[in-house]
N, C-alpha and C positions, 0 to 999 in steps of 0.2 A: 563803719570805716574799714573795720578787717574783712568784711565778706569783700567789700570791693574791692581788697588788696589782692585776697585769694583768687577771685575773679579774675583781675587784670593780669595777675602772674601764670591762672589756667591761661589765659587765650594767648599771651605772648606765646609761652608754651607749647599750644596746638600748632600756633604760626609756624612758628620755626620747626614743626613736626610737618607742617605740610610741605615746607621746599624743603625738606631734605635731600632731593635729588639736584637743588641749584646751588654750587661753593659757598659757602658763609665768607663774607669779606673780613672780617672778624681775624682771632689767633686759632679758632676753627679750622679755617682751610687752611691751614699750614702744611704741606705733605699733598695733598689731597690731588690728585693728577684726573684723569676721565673719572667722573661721578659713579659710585656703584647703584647696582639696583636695588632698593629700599621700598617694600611696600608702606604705602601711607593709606590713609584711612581721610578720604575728600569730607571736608565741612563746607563746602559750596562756596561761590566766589570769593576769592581774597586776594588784597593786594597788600606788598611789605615791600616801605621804603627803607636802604640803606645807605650810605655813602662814606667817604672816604678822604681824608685831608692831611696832608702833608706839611710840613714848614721845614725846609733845611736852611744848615748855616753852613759856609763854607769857607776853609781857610787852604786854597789850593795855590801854588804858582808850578809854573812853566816855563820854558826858554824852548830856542834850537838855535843853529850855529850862524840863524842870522843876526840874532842878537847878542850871542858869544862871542863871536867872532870881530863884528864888524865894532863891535859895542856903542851900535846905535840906540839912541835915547828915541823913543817912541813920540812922535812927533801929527796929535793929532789931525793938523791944519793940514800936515804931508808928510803921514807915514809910509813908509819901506810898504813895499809890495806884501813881502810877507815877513813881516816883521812881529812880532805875538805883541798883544794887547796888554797893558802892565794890567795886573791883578790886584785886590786886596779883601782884608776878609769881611764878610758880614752875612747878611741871609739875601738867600735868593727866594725866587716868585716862589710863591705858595703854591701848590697845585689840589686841585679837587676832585671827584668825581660823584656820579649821583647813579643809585640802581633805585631798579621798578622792576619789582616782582612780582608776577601776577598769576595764582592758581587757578587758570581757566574752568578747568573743568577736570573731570577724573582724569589723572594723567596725563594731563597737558596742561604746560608751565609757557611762560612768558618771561623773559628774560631782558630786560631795557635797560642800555649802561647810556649815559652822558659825558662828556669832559666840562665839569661847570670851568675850569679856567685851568690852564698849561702853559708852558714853556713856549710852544708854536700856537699856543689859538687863546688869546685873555678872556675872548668869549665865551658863551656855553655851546656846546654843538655836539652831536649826537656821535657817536661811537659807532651802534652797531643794535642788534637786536633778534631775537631768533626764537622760534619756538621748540620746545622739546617735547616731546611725546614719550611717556612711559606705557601708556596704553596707548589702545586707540578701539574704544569701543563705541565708536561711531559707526565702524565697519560691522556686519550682522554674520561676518565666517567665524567660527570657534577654534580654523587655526590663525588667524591671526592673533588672537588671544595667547595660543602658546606660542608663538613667535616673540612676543613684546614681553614673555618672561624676561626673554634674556638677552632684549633691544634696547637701546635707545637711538631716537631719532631725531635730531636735529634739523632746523630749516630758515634760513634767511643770513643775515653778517653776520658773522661771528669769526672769533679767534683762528685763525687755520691746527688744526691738532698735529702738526708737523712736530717731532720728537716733545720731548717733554720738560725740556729748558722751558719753554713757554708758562708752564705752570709754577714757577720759581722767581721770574720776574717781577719787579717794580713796573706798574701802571698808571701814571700821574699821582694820582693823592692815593693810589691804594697799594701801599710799601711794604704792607705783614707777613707775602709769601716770601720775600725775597731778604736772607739772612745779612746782606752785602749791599751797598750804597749802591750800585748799577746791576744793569745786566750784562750778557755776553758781548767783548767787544762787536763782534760782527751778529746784531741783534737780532733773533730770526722771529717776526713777529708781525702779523698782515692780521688786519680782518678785510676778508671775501664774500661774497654772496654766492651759496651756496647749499650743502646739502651733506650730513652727515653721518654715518651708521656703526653706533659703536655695538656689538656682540660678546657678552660676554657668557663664556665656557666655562665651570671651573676660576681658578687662577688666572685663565688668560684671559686678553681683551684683545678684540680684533677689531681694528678701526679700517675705516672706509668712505672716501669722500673725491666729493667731486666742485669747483667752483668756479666762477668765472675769470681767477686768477689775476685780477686786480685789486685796487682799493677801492676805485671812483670807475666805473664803468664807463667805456667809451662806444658811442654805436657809430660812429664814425670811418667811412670805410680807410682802410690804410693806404695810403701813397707810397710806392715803394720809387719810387722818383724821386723823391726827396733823399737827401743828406741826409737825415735824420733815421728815416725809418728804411736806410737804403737795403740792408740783408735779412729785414723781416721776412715771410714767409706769407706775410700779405692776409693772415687770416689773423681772428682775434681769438685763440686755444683756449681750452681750457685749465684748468692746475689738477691734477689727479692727487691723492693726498692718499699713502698707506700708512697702517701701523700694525705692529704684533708686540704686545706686552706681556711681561707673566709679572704678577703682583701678589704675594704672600706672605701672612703673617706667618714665619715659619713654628715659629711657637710664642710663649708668652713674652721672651728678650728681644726675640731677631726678626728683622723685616728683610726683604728682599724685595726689588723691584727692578726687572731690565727688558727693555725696551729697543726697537731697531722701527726705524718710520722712513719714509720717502718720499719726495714733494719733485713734481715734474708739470712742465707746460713746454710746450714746443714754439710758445713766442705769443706772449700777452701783450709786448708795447712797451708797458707800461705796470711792468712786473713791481712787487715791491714785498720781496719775501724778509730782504734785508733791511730795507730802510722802510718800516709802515708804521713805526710809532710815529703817532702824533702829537704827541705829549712832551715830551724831551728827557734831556739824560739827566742825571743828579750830580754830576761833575760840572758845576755852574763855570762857563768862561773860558774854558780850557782850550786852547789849537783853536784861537783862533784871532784874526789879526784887526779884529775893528772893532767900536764899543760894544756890549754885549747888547743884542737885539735879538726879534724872534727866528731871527734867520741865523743864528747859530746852535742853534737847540740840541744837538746832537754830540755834543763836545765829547773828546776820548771813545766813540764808535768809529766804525772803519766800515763802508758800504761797498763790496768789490765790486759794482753796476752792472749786476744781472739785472738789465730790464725788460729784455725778451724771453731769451731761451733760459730756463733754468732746471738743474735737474741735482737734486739736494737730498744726500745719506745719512741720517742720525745715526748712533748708538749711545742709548743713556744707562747707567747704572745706579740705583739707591740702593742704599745700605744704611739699617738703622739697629744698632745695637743695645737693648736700652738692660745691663743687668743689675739694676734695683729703682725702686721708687724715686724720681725726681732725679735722675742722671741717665742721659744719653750719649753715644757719639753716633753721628750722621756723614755719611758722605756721599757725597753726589757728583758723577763724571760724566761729561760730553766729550764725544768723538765725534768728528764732524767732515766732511770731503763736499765738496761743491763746484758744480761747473756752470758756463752760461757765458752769455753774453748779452749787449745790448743793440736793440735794433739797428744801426750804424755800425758794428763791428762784423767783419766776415769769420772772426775765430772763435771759438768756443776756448776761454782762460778756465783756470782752474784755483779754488783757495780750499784751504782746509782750518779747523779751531779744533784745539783741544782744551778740555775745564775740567778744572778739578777742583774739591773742596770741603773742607774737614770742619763739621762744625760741632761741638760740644755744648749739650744742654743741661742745666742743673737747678736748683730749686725746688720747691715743693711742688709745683706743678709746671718745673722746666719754664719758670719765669725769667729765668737770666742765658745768657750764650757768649761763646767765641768763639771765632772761626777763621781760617785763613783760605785765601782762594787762588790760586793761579792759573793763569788766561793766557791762551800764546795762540797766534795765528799768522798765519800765509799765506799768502796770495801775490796770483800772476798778474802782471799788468801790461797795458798795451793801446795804442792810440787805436782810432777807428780809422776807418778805411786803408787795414792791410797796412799799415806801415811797418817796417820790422823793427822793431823797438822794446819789446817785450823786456820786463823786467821784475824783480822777484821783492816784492817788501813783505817785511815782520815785525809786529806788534807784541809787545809782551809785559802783560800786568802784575802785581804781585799784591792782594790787598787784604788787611788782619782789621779783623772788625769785632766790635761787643754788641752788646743789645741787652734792655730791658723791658719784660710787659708787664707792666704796671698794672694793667688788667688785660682781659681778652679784650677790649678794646682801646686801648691806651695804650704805647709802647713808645721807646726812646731807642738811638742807637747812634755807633761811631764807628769811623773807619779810618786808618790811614791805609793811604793808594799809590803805589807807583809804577809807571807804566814808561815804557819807553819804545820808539820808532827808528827801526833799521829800514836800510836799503832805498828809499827814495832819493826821489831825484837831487841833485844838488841843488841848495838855495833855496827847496822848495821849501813849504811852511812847514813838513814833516821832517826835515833835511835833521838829522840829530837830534829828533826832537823826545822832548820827555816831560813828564808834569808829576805831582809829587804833591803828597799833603795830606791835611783833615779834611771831613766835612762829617755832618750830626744832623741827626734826622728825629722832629718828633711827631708822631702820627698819631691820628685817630680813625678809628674804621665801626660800622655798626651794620 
């Protein structure tokens, strides 16, 4: 019985030695931004399932000044246009997700996420999927060999590697990167099909990519005769995606990591750089005026409707200070500028996000955290077809959370959230609007 303990804990062991180059869903990829280069040592085919589950509870309410005002009583049979949905607390949909890991062959990995069930889809349905390549000794040149030192190459959906908010996010059921009950009000977050070239030099990483700039691909020729697609440009573009990183343990206390990316298409359709999660927010109900169903999933994001033209500036900065065993401070900031428009609008509008956030880790192996985060964004608005009406709304969060890992796969957390909406129209559903509260997250990941 003991050999085959020792046995079963060598071959987990190996496993997880051989995807070292794919994120552990795990309290492992915590931090973990573009994967570094890691030589591993192929034990011939293998495949590692792992997945990811969620349960939160949520004790949030909301108002705006059409129910302050007018102090209408919410009236299912014949509610207010935009009158907010009364709330109460309890738990929302559970969400899940499923990987498949597969070590093909020497240096080429297989990578396959699912949604087993979410906020927009109860179903299971596929995410996304990509291969990576750390070699590629299929090919018989010996410089390509020293080229894939210090490549990696990605091929097929995957994630857009547009700044590095992305790696900090909550993902349906897989919540471990993300220290905070949501992610960025304005959520920048697509998987593309595509094609990807991360380089690394030293400290730095130079990314490079190329995609077809949507979620769901359309071979449909466009009709620029139409209302809809009236100031398209009639072609379906593609998303160019840059990045320049420098990421360094400076010594044994201090990390550094800052980052500057760019994401541009000159008019996809059917763009969804902002709005491409599929899975939904963790602010269950919020901003919004009808019983809670899958068509509100997004509750407290804000999508400025770039769905054509878009052309999108990160700057992100990590900072991790860790001076003694079992204590950390971390902080992590976005800077953000965005323009675009959507295929019916003849203007290119303009929003911009800034995030910041201090989180503090402690315990013997940095088991426990607090953190606070602040979220404030802007954005131009304006109706399509040329009308002049152009107007300026801002969103602004404020949200102080804890957390627990109970192991590297177990963890628990809490947040109070409050967020509030300027500058829209009057009486609309945003019209002074604000939401406020708990909600507690307990997750599993493997």
């Amino acid at each position: 019985m003991k050999q085959r303990g020792l046995l079963l804990a060598a071959t987990l062991l190996a496993s997880g030695m051989m995807f070292a180059q794919l994120r552990p869903t795990n309290k492992d990829g915590i931090n973990v931004f573009e994967t570094p280069k890691t030589e591993t040592e192929f034990e011939g085919f293998n495949v590692q399932l792992g997945g990811a589950l969620t349960l939160p509870f949520s004790m949030l309410d909301h108002s705006n000044t059409v129910t302050r005002e007018s102090g209408y009583s919410y009236d299912y049979a014949n509610p207010a246009a935009n009158s907010l949905v009364p709330l109460t607390s309890g738990f929302g949909l559970p969400q899940a997700n499923l990987y498949i890991k597969s070590n093909l062959s020497d240096g080429i990995y297989l990578n396959f996420e699912l949604y087993l069930a979410s906020r927009h889809h109860n179903e299971t349905w596929v995410k996304g999927g990509f291969l990576q390549f750390e070699k590629m000794e299929f090919l018989p040149w010996d410089f390509v060999d020293e080229i894939m030192k210090y490549t990696t190459i990605k091929v097929g959906q995957f994630d857009v590697n547009y700044g590095d908010a992305h790696f900090r996010r909550s993902d349906g059921g897989l919540t471990f990167y993300n220290p905070f009950m949501e992610n960025h009000i304005m959520d920048e977050f697509a998987t593309e099909i595509g094609a990807e070239v991360d380089v690394h030099v030293g400290d730095f990483i130079l990314v490079g990519a190329v995609t077809n700039g949507k979620l769901n691909n359309d071979l449909t020729k466009i009709d620029t005769t139409r209302a809809q697609t009236k100031y398209s440009n009639g072609v379906h573009n593609p998303a160019w995606i840059g990045k320049l990183a420098y990421d360094k343990q400076i010594n044994s206390q201090f990390r550094l990591r800052a980052s500057a990316s760019g994401y541009y298409t000159a008019g996809s359709v059917r763009n969804t750089l902002f709005g491409g999660d599929r899975t939904g927010s963790n602010y269950y109900g919020v901003m919004y005026n009808a019983p809670i169903s899958n068509a509100n999933f997004t509750n407290g994001r804000f999508n400025p409707g770039f769905g054509d033209k878009v052309a999108a500036v990160m700057g992100n900065l990590f900072l991790k200070f860790s001076p003694v065993q079992g204590f950390s401070l971390e902080s992590f900031t976005t800077l953000e500028n965005a323009g675009g428009r959507g295929a019916n609008e003849p203007d290119v509008r303009k929003s911009n996000q800034f995030v910041t956030d201090l989180v503090v880790r402690f315990g013997a192996d940095e088991d426990f955290y607090v953190g606070a985060r602040y979220n404030t964004m802007k954005a131009d608005m304006g109706a399509a077809q040329g009308e002049p009406n152009h107007y300026e709304v801002d969103i602004n969060r404020v949200a102080i959370a804890a957390g627990w890992y109970m192991t590297k796969n177990v963890m628990a957390k809490i947040e109070y959230v409050n967020q509030k909406y300027n500058g829209f129209p009057a009486r609309s559903i945003q019209d002074g609007a604000e939401f406020n509260g708990l909600t507690l997250q307990g997750s599993i990941a493997f």
